[in-house]
C-alpha positions as CSV (number, residue, x, y, z in Angstrom):
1,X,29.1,41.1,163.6
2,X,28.3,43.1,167.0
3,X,24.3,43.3,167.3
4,X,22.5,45.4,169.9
5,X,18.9,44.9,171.1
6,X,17.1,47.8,172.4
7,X,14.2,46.3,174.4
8,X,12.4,49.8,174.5
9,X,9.8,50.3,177.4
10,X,6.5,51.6,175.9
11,X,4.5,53.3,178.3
12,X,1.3,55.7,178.5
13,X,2.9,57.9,180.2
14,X,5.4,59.1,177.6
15,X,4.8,61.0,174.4
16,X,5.2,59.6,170.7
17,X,8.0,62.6,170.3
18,X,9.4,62.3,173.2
19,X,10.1,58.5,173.4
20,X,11.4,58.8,169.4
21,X,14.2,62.0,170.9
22,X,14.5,59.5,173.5
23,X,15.3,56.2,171.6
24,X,17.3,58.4,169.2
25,X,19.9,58.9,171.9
26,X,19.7,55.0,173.1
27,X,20.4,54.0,169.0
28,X,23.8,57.2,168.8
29,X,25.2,55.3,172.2
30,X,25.6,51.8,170.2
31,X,28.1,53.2,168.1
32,X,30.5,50.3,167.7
33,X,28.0,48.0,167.0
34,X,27.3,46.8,163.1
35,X,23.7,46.0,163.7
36,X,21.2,47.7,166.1
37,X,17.9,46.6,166.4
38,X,14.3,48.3,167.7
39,X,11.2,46.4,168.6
40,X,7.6,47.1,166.5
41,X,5.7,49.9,166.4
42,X,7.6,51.1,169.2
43,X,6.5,55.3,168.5
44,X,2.9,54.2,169.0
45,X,2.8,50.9,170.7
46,X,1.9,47.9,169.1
47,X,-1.9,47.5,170.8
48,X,-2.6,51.1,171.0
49,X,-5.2,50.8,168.1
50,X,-6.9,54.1,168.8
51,X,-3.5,55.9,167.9
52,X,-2.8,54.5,164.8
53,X,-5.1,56.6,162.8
54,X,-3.6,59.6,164.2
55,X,0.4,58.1,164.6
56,X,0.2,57.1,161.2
57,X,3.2,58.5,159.0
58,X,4.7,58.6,156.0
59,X,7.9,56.4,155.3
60,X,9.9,59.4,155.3
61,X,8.1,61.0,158.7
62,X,9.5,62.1,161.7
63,X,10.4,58.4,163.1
64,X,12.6,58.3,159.6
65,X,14.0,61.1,160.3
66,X,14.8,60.9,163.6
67,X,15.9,57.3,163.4
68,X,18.0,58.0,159.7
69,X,20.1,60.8,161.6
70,X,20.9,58.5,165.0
71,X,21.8,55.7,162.9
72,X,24.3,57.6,160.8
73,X,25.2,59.6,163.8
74,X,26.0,55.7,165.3
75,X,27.4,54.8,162.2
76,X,25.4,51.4,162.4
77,X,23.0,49.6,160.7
78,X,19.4,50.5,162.1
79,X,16.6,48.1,162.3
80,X,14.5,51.1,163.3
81,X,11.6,48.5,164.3
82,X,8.0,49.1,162.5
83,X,5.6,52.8,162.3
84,X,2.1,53.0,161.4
85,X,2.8,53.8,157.8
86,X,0.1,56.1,156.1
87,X,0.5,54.9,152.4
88,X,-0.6,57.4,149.4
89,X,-3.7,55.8,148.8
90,X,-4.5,56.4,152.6
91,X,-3.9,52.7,153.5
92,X,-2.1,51.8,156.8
93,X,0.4,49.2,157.0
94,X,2.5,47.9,159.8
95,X,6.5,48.9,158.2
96,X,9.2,47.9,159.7
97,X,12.4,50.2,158.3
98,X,16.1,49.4,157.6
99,X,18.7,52.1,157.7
100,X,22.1,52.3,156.1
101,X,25.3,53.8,158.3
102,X,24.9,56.4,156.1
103,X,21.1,57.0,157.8
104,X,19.5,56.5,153.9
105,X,16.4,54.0,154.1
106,X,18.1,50.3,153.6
107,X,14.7,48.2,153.2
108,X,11.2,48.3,154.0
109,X,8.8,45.6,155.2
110,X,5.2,45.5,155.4
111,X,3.5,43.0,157.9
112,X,2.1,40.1,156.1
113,X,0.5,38.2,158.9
114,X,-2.1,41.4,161.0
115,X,-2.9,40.1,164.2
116,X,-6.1,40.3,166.1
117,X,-8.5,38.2,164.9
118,X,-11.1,40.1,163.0
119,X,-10.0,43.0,165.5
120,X,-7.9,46.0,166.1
121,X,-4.4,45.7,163.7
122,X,-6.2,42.6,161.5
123,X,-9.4,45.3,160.3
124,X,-6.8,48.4,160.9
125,X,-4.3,47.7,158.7
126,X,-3.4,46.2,155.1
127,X,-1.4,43.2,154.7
128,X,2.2,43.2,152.9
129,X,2.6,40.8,150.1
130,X,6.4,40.8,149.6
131,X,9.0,39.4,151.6
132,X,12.3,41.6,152.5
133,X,16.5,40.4,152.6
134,X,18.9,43.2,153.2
135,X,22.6,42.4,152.5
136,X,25.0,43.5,155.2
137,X,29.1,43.3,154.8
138,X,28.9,39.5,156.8
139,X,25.4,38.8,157.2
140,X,21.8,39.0,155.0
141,X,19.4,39.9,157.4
142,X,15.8,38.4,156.9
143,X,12.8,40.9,158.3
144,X,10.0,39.4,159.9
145,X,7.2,41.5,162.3
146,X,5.8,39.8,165.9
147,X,3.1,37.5,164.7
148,X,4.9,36.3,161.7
149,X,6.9,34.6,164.2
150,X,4.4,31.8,164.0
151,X,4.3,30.9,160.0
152,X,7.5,29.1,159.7
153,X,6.7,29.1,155.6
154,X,7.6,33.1,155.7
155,X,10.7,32.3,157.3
156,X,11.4,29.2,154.2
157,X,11.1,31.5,152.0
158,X,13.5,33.8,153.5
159,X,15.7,31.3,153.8
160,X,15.4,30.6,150.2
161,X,15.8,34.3,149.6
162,X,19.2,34.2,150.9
163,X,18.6,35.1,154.8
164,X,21.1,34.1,157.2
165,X,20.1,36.5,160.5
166,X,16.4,36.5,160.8
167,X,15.4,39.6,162.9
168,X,11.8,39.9,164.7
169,X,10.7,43.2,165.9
170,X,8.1,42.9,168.2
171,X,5.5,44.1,170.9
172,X,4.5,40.4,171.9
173,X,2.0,40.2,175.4
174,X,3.5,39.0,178.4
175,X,0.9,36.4,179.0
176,X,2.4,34.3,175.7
177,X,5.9,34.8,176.8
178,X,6.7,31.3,176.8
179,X,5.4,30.8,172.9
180,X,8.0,34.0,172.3
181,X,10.5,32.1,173.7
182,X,9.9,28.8,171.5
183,X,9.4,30.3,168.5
184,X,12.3,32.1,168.3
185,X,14.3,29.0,168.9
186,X,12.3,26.5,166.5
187,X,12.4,29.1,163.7
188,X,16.4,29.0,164.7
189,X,16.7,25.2,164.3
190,X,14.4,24.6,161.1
191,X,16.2,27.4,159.4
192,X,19.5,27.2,161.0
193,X,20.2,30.7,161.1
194,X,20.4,33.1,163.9
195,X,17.5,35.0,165.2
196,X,17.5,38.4,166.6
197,X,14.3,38.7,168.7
198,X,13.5,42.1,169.5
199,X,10.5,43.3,171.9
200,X,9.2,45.8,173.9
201,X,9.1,46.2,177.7
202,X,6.2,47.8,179.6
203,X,2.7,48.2,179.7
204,X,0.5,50.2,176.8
205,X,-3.3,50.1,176.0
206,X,-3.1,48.0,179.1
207,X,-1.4,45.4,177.3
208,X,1.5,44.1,179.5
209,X,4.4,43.6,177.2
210,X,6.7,40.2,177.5
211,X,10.2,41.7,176.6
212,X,12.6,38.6,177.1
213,X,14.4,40.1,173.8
214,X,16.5,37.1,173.3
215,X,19.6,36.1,170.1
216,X,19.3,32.6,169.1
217,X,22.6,30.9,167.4
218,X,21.5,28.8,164.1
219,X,21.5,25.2,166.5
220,X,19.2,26.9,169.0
221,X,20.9,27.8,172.1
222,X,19.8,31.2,173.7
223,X,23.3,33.6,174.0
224,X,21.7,36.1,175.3
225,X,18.0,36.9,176.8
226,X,16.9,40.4,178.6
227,X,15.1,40.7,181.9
228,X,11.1,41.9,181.6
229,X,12.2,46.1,181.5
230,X,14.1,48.3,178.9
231,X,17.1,47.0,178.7
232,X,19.7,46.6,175.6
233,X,21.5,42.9,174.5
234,X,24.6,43.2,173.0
235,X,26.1,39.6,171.3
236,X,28.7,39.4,169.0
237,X,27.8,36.8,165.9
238,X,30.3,34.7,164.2
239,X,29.2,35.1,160.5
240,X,30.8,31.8,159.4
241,X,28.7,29.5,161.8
242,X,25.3,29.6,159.7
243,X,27.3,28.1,156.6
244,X,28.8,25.9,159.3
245,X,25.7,24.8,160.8
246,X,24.1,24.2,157.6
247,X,27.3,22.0,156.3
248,X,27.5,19.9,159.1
249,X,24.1,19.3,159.9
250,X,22.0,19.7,156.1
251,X,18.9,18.8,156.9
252,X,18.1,22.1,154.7
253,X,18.9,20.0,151.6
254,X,16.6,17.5,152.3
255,X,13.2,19.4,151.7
256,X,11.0,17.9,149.6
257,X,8.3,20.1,149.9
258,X,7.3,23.9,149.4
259,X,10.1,24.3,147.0
């Protein structure tokens, strides 16, 4: 399976339309790969809290639509990153979306773990409650959002859920890149599955962002990691080498807890 990582940069600078026409184009010139993957709340940015409000959109807005035409454009699966999702009830939720080749809408994933403290996404939003597995021809993909990263019980239980590739959209700060770093790779060894870390580049809300977008193989090693601006990783993933992993090493099966 051939997975690309766009490490979008998200600056003030650029519009919310503008960077989605933009990104559109980046997602139509992966074609050949069977998995692309976008970073969170990449439209908006993910500590631009005064935007949200006015961002926020519908699951099938213009970042579905935009995103649903590139990736069937592409022909490739499209982990279209997260939106501020304005829910019927006039809730916001951080949702990460997963698109079909075809462009229809794959999956959705609402944040369980809000960050902030008591502040800015934490008060802004609403937490998810459900965990999310998409089945791909070679892989099922396990969706996670930035500060999940740092509940390995959310990634147990997408292990138990079937999950072979976890993929994390984020917009994780530069000043905690090194915790970005080691957290991708522990969730990679306790789980023994690859992880497709996905984050943005630049500076918004003057939040300086970490990218480092980095794949993890199921024993840990880094085979691939991006510099600190936009940039796009492209690794090709042996499918049989999580089953592999988890055969020859099955320390999985030795749990006695949390089951």
């Amino acid at each position: 399976m051939r997975a690309s990582l766009i490490q979008i940069a998200v600056n003030e600078g650029e519009s919310v339309s503008s960077r989605r026409a933009r990104v559109a184009e980046l997602v139509r010139e992966q074609a050949g790969s069977d998995l692309v993957v976008l970073p969170e709340l990449w439209p908006v940015g993910a500590f631009a809290y005064e935007q949200f409000e006015t961002e926020a959109e519908p699951l099938d807005g213009p970042t579905y639509e935009a995103m649903s035409e590139a990736a069937r454009d592409a022909g490739v699966w499209l982990h279209a990153g997260s939106v501020v999702e304005r829910a019927g009830d006039g809730s916001l939720y951080n949702t990460a979306l997963v698109l079909s080749p075809a462009g229809e809408l794959a999956a959705t994933y609402r944040k369980i773990h809000r960050f902030g403290f008591d502040q800015g996404e934490a008060v802004l939003m609403s937490a998810g409650d459900s965990l999310t597995t998409v089945t791909l021809p070679e892989q099922t993909l396990g969706i996670a959002t930035c500060y999940d990263l740092r509940f390995p019980e959310l990634f147990r239980g997408l292990v138990d859920a079937g999950a072979t590739t976890m993929v994390v959209a984020a917009g994780w700060p530069a000043r905690r890149r090194a915790h970005w770093t080691l957290l991708s790779r522990a969730r990679a060894v306790e789980d023994q599955s690859y992880v497709l870390a996905c984050g943005t580049a630049g500076t918004h809300a003057g939040v300086e962002q970490a990218g480092h977008s980095l794949v993890v193989d199921p024993w840990g090693e880094v085979l691939a990691e991006a510099g600190p601006g936009e940039e796009v990783l492209t690794v090709d993933l042996d499918p049989a080498k999580v089953p592999d992993t988890r055969s020859q090493f099955p320390a999985l099966k030795d749990r006695r807890l949390g089951r």
